[in-house]
Z-matrix of the N, CA and C atoms (Angstrom, degrees):
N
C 1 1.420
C 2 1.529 1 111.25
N 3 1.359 2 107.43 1 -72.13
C 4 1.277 3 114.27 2 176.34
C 5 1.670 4 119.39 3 -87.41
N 6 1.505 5 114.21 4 164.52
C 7 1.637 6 106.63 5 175.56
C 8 1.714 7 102.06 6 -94.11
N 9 1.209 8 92.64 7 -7.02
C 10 2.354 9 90.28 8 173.81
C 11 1.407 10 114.74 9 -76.48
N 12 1.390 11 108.97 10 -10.09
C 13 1.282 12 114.08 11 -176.00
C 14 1.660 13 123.67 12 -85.74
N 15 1.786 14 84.32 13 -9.86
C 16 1.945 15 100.24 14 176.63
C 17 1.040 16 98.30 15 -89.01
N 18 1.681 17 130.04 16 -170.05
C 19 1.476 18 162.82 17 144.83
C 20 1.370 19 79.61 18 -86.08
N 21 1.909 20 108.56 19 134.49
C 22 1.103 21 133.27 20 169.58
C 23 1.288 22 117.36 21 -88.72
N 24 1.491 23 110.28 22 -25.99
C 25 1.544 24 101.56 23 -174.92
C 26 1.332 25 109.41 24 -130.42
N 27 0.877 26 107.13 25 118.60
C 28 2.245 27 121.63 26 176.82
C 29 1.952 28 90.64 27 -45.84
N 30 1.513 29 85.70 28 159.96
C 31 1.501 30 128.29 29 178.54
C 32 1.556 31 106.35 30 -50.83
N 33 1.715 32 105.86 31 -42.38
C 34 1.550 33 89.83 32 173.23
C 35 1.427 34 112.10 33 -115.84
N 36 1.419 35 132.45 34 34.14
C 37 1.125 36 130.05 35 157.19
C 38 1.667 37 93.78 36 -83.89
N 39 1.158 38 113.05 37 -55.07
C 40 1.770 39 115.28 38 -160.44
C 41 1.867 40 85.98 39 -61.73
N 42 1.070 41 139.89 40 -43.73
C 43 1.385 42 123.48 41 155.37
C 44 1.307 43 127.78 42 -7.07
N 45 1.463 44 107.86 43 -95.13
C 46 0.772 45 137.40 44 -155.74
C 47 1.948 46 89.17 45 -75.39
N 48 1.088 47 139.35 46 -41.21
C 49 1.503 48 138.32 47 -178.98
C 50 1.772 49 84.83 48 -55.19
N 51 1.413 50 118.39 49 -82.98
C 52 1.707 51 112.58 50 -165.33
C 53 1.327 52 114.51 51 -24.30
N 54 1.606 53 103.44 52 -55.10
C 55 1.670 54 109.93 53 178.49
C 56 1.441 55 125.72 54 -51.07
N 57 1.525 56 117.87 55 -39.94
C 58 0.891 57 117.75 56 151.16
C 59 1.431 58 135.51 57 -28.74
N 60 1.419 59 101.48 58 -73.16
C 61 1.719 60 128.74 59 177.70
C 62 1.988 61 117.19 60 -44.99
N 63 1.555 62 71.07 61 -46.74
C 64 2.082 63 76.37 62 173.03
C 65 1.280 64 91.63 63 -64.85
N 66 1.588 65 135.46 64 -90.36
C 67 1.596 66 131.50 65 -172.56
C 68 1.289 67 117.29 66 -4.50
N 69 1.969 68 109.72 67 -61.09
C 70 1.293 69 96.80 68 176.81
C 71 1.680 70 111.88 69 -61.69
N 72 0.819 71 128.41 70 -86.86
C 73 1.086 72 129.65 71 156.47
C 74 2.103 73 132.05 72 50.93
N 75 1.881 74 73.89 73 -82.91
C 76 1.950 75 97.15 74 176.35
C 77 1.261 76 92.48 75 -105.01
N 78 0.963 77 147.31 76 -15.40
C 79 1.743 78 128.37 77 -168.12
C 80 1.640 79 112.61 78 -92.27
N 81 1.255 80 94.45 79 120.21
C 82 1.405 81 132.37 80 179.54
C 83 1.414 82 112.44 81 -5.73
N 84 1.476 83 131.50 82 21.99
C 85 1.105 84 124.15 83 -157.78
C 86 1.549 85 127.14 84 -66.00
N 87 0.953 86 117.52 85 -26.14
C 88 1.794 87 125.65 86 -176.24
C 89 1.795 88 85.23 87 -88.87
N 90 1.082 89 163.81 88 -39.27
C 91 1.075 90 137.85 89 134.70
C 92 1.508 91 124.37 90 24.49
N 93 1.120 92 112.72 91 -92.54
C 94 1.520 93 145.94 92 115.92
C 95 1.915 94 109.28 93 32.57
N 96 1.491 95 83.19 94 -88.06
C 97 1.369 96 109.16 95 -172.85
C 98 1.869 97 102.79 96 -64.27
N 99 1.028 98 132.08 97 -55.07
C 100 1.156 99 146.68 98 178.77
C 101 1.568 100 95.73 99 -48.51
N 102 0.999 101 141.08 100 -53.60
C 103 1.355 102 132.10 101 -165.98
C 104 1.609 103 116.80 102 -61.48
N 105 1.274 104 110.63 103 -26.30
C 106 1.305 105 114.25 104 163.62
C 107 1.544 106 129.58 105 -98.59
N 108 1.251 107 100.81 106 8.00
C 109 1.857 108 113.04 107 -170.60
C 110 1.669 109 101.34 108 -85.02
N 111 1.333 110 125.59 109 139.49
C 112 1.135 111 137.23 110 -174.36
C 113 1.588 112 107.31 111 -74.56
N 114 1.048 113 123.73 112 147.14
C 115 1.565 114 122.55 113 151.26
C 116 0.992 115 137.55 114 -121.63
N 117 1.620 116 135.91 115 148.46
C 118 1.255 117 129.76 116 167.64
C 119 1.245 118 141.04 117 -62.71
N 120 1.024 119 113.91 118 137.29
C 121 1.694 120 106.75 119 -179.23
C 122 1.357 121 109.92 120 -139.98
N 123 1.289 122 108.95 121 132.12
C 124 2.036 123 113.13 122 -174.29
C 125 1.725 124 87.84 123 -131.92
N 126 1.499 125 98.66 124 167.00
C 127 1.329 126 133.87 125 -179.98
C 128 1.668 127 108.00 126 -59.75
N 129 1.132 128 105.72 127 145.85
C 130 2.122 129 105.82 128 -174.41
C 131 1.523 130 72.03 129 -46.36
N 132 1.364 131 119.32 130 -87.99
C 133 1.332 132 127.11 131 -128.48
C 134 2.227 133 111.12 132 -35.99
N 135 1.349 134 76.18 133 -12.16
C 136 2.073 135 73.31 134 173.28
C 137 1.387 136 106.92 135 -74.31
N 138 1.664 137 127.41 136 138.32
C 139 1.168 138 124.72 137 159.32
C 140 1.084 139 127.25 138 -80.60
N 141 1.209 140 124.54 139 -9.52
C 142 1.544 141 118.16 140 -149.89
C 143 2.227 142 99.98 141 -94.76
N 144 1.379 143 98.73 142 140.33
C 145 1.483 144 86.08 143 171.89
C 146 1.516 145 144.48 144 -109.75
N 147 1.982 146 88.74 145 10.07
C 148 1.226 147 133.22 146 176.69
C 149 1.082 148 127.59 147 -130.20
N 150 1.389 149 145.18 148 144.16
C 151 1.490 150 153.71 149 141.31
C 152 1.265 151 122.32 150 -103.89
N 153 1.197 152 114.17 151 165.03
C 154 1.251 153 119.97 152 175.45
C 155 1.696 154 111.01 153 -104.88
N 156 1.244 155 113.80 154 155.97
C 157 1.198 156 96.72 155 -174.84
C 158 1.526 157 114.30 156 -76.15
N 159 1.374 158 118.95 157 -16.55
C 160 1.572 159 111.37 158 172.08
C 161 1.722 160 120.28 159 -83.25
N 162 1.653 161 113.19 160 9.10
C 163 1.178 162 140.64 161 -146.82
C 164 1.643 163 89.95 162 -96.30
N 165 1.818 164 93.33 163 -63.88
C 166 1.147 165 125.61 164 162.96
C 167 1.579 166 128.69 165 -33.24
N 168 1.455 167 90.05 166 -71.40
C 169 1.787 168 106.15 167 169.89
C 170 1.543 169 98.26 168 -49.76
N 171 1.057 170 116.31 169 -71.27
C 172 1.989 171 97.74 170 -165.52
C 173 1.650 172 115.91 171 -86.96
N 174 1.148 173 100.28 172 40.32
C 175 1.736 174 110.13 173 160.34
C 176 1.598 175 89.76 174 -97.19
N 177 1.300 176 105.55 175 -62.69
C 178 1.798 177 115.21 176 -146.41
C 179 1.511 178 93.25 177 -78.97
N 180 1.487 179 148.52 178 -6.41
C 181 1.146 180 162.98 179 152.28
C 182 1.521 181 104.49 180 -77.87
N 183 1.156 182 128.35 181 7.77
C 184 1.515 183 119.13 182 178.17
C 185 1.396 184 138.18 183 38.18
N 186 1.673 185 94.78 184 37.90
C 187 1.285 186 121.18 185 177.98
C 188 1.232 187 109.10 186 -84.01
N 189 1.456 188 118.12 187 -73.19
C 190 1.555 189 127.23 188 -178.76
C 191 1.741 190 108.12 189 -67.62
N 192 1.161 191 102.35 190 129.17
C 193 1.757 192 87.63 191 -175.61
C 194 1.368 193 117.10 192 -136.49
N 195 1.946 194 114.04 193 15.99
C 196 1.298 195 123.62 194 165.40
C 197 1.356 196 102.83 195 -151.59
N 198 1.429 197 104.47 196 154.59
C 199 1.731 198 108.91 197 -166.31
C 200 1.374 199 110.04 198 -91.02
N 201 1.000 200 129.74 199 149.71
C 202 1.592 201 126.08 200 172.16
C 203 1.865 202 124.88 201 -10.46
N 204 1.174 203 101.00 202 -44.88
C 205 1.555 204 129.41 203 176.03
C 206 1.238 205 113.37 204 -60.56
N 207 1.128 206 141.68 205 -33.82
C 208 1.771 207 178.46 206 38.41
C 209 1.439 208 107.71 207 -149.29
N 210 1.529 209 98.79 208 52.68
C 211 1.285 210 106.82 209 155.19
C 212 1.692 211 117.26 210 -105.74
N 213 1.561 212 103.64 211 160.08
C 214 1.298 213 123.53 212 -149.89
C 215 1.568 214 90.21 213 -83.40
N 216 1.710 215 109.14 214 116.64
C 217 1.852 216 118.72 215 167.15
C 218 1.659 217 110.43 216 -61.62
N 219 1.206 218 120.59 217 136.06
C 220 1.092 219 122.78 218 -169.17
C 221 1.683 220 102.99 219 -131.49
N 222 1.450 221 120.04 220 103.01
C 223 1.370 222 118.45 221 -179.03
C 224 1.538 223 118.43 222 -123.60
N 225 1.720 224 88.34 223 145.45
C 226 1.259 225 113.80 224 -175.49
C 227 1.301 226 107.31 225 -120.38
N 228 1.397 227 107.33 226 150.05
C 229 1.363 228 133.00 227 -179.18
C 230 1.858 229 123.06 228 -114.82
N 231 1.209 230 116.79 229 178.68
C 232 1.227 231 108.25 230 147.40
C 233 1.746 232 109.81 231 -126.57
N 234 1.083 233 97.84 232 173.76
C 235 1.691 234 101.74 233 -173.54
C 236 1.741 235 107.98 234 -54.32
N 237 1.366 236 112.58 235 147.89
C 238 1.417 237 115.56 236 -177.06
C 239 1.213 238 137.74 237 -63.81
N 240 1.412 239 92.81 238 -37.39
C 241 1.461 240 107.10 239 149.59
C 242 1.920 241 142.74 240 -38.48
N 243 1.348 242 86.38 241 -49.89
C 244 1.752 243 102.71 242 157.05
C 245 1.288 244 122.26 243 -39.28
N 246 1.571 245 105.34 244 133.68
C 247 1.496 246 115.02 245 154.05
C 248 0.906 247 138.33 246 -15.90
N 249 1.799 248 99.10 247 -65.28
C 250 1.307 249 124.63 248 -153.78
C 251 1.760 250 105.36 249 -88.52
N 252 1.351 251 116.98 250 -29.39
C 253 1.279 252 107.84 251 156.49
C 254 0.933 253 132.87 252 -71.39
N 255 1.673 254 141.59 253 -46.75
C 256 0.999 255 142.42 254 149.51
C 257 1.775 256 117.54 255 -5.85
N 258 1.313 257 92.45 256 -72.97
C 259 1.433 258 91.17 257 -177.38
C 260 1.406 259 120.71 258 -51.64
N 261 1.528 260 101.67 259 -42.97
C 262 1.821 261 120.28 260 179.99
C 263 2.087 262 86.43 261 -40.62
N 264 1.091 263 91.30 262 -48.55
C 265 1.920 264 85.19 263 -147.00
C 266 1.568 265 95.05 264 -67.67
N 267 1.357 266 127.93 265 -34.04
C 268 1.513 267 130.72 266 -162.54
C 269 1.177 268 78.05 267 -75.05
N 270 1.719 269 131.90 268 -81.54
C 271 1.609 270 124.47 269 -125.59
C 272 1.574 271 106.82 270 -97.97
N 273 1.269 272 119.01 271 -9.79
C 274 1.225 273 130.44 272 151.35
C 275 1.559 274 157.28 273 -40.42
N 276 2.058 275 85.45 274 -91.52
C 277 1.124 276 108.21 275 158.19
C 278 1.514 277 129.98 276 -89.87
N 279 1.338 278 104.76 277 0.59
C 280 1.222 279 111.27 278 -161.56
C 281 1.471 280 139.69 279 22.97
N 282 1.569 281 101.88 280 56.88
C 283 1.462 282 115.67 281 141.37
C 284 1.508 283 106.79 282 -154.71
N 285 1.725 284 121.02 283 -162.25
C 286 1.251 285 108.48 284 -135.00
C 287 1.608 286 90.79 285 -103.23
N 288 0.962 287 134.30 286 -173.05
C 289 1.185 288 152.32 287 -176.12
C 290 1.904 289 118.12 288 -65.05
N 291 1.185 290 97.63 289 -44.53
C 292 1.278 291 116.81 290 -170.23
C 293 1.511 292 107.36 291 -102.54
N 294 1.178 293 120.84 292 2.56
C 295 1.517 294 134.17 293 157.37
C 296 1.443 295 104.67 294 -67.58
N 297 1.667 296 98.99 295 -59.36
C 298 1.658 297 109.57 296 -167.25
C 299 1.568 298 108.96 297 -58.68
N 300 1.613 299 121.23 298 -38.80
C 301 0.963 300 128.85 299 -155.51
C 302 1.730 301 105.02 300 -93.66
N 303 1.478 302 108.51 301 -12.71
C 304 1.768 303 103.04 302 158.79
C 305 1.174 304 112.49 303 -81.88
N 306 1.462 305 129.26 304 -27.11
C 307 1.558 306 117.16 305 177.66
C 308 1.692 307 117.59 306 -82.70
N 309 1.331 308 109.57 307 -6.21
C 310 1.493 309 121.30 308 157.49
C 311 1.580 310 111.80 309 -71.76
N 312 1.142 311 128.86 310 -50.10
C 313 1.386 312 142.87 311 153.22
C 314 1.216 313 121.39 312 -23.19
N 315 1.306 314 106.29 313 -75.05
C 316 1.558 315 129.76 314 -173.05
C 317 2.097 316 107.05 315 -57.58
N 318 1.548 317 119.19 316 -49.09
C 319 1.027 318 126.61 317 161.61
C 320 1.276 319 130.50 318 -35.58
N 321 1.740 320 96.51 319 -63.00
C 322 1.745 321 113.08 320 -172.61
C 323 1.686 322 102.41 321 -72.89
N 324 1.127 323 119.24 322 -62.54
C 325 1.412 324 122.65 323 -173.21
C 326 1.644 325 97.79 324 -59.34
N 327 0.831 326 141.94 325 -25.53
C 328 1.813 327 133.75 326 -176.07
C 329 1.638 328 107.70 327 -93.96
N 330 1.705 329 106.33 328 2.42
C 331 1.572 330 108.00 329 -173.09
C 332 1.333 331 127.14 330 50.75
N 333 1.936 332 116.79 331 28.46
C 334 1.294 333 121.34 332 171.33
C 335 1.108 334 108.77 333 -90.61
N 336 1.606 335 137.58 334 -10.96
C 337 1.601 336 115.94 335 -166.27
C 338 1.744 337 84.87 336 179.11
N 339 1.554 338 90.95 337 159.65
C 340 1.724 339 95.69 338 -178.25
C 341 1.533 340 113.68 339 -101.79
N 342 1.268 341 116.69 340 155.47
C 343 1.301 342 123.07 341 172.18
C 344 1.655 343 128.08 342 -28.66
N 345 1.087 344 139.32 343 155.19
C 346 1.996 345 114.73 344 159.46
C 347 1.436 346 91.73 345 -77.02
N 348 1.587 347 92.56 346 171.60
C 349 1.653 348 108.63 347 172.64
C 350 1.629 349 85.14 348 -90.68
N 351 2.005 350 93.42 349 142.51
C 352 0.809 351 107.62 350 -178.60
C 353 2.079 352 112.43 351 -101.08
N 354 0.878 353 119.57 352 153.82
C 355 1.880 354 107.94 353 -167.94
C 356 1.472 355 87.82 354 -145.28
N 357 1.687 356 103.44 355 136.25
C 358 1.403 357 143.66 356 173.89
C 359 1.757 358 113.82 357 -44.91
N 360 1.402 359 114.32 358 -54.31
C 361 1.116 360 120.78 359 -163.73
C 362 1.885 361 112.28 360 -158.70
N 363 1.256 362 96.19 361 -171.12
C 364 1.802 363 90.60 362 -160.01
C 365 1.612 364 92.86 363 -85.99
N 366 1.345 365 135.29 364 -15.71
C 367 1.140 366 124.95 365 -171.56
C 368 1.670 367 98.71 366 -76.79
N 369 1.663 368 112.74 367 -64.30
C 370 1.448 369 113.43 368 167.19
C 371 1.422 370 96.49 369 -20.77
N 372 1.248 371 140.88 370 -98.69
C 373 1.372 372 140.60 371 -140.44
C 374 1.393 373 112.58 372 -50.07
N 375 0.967 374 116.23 373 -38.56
C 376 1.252 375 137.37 374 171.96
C 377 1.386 376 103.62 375 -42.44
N 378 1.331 377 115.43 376 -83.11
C 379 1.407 378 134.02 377 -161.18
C 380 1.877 379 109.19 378 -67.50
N 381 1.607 380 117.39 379 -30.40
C 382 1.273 381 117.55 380 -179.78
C 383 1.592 382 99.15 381 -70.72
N 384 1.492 383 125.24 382 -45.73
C 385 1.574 384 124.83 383 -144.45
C 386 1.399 385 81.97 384 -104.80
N 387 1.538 386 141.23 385 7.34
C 388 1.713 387 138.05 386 142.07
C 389 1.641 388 106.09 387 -72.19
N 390 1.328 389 113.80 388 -46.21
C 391 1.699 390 94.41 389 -174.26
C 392 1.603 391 102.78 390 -120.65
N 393 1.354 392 109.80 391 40.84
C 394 1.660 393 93.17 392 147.33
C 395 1.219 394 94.07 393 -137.99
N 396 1.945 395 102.81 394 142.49
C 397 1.230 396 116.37 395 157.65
C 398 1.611 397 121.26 396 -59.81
N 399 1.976 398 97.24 397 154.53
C 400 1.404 399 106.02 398 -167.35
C 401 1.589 400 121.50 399 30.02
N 402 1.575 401 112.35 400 56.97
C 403 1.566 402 110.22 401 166.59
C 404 1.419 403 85.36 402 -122.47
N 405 1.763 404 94.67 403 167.11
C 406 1.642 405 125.65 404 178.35
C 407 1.134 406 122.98 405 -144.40
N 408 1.150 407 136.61 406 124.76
C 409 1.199 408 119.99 407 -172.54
C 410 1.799 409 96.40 408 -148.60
N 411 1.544 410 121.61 409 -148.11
C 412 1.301 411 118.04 410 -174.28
C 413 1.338 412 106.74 411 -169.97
N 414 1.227 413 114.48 412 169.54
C 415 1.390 414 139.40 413 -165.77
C 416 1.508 415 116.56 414 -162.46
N 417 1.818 416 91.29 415 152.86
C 418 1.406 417 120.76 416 -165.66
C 419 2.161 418 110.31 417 -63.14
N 420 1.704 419 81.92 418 -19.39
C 421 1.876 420 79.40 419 -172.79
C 422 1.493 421 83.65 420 -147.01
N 423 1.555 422 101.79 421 -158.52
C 424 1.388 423 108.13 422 160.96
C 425 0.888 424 141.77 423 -118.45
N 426 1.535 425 117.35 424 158.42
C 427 1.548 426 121.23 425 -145.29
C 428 1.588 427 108.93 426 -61.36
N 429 1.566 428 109.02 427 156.11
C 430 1.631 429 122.03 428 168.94
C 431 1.610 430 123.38 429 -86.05
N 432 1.251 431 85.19 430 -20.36
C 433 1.610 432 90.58 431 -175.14
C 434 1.713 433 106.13 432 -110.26
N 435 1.212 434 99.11 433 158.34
C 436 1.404 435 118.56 434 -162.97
C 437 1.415 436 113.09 435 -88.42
N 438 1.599 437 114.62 436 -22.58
C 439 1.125 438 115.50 437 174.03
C 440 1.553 439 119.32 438 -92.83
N 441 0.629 440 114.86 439 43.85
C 442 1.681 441 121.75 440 161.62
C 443 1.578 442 97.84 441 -152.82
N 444 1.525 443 89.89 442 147.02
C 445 1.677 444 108.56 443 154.75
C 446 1.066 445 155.76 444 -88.52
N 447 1.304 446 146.93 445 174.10
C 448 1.268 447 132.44 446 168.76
C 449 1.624 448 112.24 447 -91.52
N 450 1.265 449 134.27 448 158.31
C 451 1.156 450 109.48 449 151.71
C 452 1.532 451 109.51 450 -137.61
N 453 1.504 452 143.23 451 146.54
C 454 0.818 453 153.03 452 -168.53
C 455 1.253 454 123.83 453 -70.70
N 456 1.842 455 124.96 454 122.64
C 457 1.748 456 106.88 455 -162.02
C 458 1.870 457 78.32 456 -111.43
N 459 1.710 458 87.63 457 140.84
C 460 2.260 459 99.70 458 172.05
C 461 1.351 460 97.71 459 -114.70
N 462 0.911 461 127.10 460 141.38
C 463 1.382 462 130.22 461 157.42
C 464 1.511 463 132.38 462 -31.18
């Protein structure tokens, strides 16, 4: 009478669907995802070889404003507009861009705290958060130069 009353899918569709499902499954997928994820990079002189991501969030929010060491955090950005920030702020910090950029607002215009330096391109970033002490900043891949680090963001 009805077609609900069959099995919809033959012996080797449901095959070939499982097979599928494992693939998704084991295959390398955050792989993947990682290739486009931003990273951090600060000056040798930072010790730390981890953050947290809320560690994170109130550095680049100009909350935290000296590192364990009690030296002065020094952050850089790239313009908001960018790609490469964008993403920093979604897959990162997890929130949006223009969140980050009202509490930059809200600071400078209320005369509590100064802007980050803002940098042109990934080499700029590169080269500012290589010769200033205790700065951090980030990038679209990873770094070329040897003098800066990475540091690892955990949830």
């Amino acid at each position: 009478m009805f077609a609900r009353d069959k099995p919809v899918t033959s012996p080797l569709t449901a095959s070939l669907l499982a097979v599928l499902i494992w693939l998704g499954l084991w295959y390398p997928a955050p792989l993947f995802a990682q290739r486009d994820q931003p990273v951090v990079i600060v000056n040798p002189s930072v010790t730390l070889t981890t953050l947290s991501r809320n560690q994170l969030r109130a550095i680049f929010a100009l909350r935290l404003k000296v590192w364990p060491n009690g030296e002065a955090i020094r952050v850089h950005v790239f313009p908001p507009e960018s790609a490469t920030h964008q993403r920093f702020c979604v897959r990162l910090l997890r929130i949006f861009p223009y969140q980050l950029q009202r509490v930059w607002d809200r600071l400078l215009y209320s005369g509590l705290g100064q802007a980050p330096h803002v940098v042109r391109d990934a080499r700029e970033m590169e080269d500012s958060v290589a010769a200033l002490r205790g700065a951090i900043g980030y990038l679209g891949r990873l770094p070329k130069r040897r003098d800066v680090r990475v540091v690892e963001v955990r949830p």
